[in-house]
DSSP file (Angstrom, degrees, kcal/mol; ACC not computed):
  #  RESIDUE AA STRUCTURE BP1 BP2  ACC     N-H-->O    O-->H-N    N-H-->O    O-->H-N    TCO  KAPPA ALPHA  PHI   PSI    X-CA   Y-CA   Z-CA
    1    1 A X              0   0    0      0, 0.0     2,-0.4     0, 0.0    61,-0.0   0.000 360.0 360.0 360.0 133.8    0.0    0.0    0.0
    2    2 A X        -     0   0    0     56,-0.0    60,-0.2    60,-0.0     3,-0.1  -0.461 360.0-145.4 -85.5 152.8    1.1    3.6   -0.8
    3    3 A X        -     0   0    0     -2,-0.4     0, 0.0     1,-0.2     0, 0.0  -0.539  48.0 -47.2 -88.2 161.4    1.8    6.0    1.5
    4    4 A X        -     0   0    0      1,-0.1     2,-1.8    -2,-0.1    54,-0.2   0.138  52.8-130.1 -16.7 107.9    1.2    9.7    1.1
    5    5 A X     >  +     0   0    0     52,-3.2     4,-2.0     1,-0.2     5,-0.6  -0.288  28.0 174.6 -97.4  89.4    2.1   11.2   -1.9
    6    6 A X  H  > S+     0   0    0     -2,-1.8     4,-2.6     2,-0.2     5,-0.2   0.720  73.5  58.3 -42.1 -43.0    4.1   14.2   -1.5
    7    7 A X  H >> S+     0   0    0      1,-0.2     3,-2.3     2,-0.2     4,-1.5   0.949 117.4  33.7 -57.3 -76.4    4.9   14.9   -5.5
    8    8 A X  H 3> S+     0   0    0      1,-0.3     4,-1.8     2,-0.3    -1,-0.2   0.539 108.3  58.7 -29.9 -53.2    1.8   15.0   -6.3
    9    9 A X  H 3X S+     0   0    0     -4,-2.0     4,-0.7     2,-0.2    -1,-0.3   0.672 111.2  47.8 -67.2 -30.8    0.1   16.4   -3.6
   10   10 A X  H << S+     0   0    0     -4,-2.6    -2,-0.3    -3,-2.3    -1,-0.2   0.840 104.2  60.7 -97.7  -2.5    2.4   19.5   -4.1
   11   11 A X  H  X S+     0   0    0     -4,-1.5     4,-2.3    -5,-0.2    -2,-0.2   0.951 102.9  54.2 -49.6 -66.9    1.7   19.5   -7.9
   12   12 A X  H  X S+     0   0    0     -4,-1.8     4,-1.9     2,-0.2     2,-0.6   0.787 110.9  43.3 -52.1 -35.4   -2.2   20.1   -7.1
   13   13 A X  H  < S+     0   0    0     -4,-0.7     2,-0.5     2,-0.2    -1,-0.0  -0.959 105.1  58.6-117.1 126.3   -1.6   23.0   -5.0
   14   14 A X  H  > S+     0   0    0     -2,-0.6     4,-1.4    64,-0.1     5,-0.2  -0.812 114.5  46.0  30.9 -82.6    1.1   24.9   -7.2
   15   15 A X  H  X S+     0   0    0     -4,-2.3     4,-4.7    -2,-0.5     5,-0.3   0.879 112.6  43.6 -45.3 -45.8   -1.7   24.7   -9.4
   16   16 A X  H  X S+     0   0    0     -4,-1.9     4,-4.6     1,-0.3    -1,-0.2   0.966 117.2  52.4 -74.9 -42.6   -4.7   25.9   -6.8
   17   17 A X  H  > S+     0   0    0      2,-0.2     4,-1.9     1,-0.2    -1,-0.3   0.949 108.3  46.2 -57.5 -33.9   -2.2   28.8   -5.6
   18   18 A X  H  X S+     0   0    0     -4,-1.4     4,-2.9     1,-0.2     5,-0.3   0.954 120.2  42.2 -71.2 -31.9   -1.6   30.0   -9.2
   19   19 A X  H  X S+     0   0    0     -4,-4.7     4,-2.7    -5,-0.2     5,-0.2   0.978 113.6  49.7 -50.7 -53.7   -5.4   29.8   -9.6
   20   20 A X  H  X S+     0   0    0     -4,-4.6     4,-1.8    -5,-0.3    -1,-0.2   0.897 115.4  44.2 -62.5 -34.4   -6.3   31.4   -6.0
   21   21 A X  H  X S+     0   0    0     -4,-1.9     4,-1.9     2,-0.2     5,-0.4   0.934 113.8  52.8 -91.2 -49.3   -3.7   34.6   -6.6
   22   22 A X  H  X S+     0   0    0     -4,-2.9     4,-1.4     1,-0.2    -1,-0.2   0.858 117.0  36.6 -62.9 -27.6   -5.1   35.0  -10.5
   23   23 A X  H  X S+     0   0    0     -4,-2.7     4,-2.3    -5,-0.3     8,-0.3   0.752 113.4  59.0 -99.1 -15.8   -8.9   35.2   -9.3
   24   24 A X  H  < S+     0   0    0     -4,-1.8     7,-0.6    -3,-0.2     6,-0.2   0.954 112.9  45.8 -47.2 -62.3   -7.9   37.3   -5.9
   25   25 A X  H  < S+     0   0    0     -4,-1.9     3,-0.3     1,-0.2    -2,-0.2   0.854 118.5  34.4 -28.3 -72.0   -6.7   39.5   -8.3
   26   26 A X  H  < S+     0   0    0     -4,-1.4     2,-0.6    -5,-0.4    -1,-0.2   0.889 117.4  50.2 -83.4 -28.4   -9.3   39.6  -10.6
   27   27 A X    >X  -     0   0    0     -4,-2.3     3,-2.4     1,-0.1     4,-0.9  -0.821  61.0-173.1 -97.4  85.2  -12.3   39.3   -8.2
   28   28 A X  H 3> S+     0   0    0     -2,-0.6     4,-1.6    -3,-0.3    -1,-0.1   0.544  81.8  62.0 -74.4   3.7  -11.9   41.6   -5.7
   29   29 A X  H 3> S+     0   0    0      2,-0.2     4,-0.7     3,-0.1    -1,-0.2   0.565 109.0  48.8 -70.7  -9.3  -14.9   40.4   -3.6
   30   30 A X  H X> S+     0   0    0     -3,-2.4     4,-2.8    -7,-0.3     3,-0.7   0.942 105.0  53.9 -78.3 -56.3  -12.8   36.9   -3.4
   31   31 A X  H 3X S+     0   0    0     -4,-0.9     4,-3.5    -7,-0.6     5,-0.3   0.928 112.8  45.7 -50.4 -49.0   -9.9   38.6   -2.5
   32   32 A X  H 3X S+     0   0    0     -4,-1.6     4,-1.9     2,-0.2    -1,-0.2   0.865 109.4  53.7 -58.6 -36.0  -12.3   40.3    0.7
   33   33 A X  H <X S+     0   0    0     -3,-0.7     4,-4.1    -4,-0.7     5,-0.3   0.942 109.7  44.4 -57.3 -73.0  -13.8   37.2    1.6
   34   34 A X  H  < S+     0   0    0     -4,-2.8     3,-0.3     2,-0.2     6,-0.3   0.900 115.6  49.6 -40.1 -52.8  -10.2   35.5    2.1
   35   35 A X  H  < S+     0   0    0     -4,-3.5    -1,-0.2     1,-0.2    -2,-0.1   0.789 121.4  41.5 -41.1 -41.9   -9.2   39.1    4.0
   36   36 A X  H  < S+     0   0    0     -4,-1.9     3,-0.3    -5,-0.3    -1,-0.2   0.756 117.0  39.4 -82.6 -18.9  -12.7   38.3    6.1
   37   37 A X  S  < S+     0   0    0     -4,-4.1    -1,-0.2    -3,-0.3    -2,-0.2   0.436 133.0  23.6-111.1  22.5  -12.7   34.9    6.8
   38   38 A X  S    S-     0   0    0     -5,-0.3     2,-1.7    -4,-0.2     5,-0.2   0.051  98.8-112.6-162.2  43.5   -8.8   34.7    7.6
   39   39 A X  S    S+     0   0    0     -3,-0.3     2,-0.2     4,-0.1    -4,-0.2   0.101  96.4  21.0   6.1  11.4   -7.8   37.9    8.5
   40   40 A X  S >  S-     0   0    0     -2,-1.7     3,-2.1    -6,-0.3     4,-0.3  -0.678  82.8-121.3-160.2 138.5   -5.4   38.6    5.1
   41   41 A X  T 3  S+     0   0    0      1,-0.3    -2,-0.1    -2,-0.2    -6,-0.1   0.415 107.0  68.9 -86.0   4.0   -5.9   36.8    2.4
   42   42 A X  T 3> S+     0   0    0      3,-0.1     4,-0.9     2,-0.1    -1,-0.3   0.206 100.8  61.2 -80.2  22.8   -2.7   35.3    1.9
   43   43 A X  T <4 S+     0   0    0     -3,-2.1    -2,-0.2    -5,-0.2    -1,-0.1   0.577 104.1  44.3 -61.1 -38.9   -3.8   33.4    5.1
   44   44 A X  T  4 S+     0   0    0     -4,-0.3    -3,-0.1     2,-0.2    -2,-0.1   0.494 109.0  54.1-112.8   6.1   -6.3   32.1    3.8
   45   45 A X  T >> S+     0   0    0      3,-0.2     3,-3.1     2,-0.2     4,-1.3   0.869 110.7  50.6 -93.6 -61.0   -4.5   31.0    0.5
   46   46 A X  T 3< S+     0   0    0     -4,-0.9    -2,-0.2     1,-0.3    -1,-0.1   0.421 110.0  47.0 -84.9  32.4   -2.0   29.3    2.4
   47   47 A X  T 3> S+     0   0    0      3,-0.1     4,-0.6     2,-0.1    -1,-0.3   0.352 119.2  44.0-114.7   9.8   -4.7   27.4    4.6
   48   48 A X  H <> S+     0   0    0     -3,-3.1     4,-1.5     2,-0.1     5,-0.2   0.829 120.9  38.6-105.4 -67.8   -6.6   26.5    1.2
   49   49 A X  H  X S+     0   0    0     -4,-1.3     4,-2.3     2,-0.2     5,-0.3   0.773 116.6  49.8 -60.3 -38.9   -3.5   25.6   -0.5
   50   50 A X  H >> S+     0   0    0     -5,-0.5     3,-2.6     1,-0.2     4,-0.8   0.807 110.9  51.4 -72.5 -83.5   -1.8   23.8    2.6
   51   51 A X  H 3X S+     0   0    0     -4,-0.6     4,-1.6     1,-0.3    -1,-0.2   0.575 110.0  55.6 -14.2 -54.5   -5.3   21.8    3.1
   52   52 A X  H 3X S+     0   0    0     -4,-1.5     4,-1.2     2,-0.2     5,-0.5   0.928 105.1  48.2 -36.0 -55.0   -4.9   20.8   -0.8
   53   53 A X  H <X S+     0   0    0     -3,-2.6     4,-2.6    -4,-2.3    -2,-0.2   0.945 111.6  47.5 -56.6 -54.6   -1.8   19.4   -0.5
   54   54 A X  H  < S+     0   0    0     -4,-0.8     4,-0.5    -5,-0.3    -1,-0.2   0.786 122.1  40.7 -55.1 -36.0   -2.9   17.4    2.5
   55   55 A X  H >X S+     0   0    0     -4,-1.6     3,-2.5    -3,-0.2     4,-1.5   0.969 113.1  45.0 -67.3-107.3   -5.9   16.4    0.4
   56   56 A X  H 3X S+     0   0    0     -4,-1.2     4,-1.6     1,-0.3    -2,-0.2   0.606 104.0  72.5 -20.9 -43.0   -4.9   15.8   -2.8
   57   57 A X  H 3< S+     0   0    0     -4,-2.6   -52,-3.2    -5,-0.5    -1,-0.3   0.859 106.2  31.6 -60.9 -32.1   -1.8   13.8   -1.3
   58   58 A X  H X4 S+     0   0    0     -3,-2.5     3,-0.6    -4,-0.5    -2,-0.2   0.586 111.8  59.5-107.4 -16.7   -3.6   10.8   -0.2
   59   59 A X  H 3< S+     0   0    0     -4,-1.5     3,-0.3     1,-0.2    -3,-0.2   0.921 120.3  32.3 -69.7 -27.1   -6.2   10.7   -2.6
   60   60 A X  T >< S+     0   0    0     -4,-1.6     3,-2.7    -5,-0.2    -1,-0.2   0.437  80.3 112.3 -63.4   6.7   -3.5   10.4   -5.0
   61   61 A X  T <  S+     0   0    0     -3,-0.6   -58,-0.2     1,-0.4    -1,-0.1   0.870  79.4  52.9 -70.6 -23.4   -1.2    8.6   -2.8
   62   62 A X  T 3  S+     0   0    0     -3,-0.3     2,-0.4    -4,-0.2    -1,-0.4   0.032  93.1  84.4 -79.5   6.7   -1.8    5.1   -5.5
   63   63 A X    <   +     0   0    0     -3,-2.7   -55,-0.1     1,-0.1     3,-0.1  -0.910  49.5 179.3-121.6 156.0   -0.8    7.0   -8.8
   64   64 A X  S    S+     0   0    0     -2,-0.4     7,-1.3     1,-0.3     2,-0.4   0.452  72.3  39.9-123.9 -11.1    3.1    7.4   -9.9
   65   65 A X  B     -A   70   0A   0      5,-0.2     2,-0.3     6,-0.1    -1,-0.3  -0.973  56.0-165.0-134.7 147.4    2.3    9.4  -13.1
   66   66 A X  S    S-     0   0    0      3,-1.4    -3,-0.0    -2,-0.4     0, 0.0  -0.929  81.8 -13.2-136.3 122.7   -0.1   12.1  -14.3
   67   67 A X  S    S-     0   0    0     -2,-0.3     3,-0.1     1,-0.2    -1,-0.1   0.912 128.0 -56.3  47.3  55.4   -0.5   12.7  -18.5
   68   68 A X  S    S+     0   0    0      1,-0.2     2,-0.4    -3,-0.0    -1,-0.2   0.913 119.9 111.4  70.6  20.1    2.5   10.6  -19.1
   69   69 A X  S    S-     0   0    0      1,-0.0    -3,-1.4     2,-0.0     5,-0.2  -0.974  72.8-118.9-110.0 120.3    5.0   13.0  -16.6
   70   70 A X  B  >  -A   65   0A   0     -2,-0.4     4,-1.3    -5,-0.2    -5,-0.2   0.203  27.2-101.5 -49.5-162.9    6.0   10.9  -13.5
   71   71 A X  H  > S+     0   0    0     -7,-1.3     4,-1.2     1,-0.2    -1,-0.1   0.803 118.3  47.0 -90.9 -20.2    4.9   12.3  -10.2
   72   72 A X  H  4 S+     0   0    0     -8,-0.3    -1,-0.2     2,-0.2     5,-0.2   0.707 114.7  42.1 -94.1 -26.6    7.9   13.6   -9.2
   73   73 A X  H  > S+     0   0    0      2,-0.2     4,-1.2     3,-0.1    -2,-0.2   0.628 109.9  71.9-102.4 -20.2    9.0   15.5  -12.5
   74   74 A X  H  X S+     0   0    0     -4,-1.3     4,-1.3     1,-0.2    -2,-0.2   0.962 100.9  39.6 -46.3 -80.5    5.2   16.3  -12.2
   75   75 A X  H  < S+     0   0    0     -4,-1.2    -1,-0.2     2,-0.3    -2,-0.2   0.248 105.9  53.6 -54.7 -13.8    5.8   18.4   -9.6
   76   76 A X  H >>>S+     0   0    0      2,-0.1     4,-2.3     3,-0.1     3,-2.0   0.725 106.8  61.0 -95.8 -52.7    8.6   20.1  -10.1
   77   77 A X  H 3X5S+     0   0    0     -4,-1.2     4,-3.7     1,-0.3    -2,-0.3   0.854 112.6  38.7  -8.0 -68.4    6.9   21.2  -13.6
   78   78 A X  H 3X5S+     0   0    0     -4,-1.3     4,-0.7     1,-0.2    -1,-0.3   0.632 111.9  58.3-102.7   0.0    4.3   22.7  -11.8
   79   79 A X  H X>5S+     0   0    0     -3,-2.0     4,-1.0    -5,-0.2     3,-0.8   0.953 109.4  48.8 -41.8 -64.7    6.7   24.2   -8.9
   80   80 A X  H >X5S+     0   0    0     -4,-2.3     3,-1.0     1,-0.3     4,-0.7   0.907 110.4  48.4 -64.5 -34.7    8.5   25.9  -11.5
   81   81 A X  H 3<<S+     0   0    0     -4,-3.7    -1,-0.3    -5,-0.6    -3,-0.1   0.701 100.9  59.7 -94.0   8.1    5.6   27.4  -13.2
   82   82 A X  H << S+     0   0    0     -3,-0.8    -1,-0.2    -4,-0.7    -2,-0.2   0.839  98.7  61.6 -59.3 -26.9    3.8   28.7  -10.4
   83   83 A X  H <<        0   0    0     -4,-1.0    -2,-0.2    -3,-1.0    -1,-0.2   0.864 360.0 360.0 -66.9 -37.5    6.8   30.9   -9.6
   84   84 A X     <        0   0    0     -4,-0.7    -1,-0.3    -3,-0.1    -2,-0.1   0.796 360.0 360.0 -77.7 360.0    6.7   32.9  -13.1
């Protein structure tokens, strides 16, 4: 049985941060909800991103590849391209 899968799980939430920061951005009544319900709303992006990760790590924790990248190259892929 697999254990927690860490590539993966930080793959998902790369993605869900670049998402949460482009619609904060563009909807500012999201960005005020996150502000309200976590008192600044990079609070409350990294307790929906950290909760992703956590998520997303053991429901994946059984896969080793996603579209033909392993999980591990997976994840740095979508490491790198949160940053730009």
């Amino acid at each position: 049985m697999a254990k927690f899968n860490f590539y993966l799980g930080a793959a998902a939430s790369a993605w869900l941060l670049a998402i949460l920061i482009v619609a904060a951005e563009l909807i500012s009544q999201f960005k005020t909800f996150l502000a309200n319900a976590f008192t600044h709303h990079w609070i409350g992006k990294a307790v929906i991103v950290y909760s992703a990760f956590v998520v997303f790590g053991f429901l994946l924790q059984n896969k080793k590849s996603i579209l033909n990248f392993s999980d591990e190259k997976a994840a740095w892929y979508s490491m790198l391209g949160s940053l730009r």
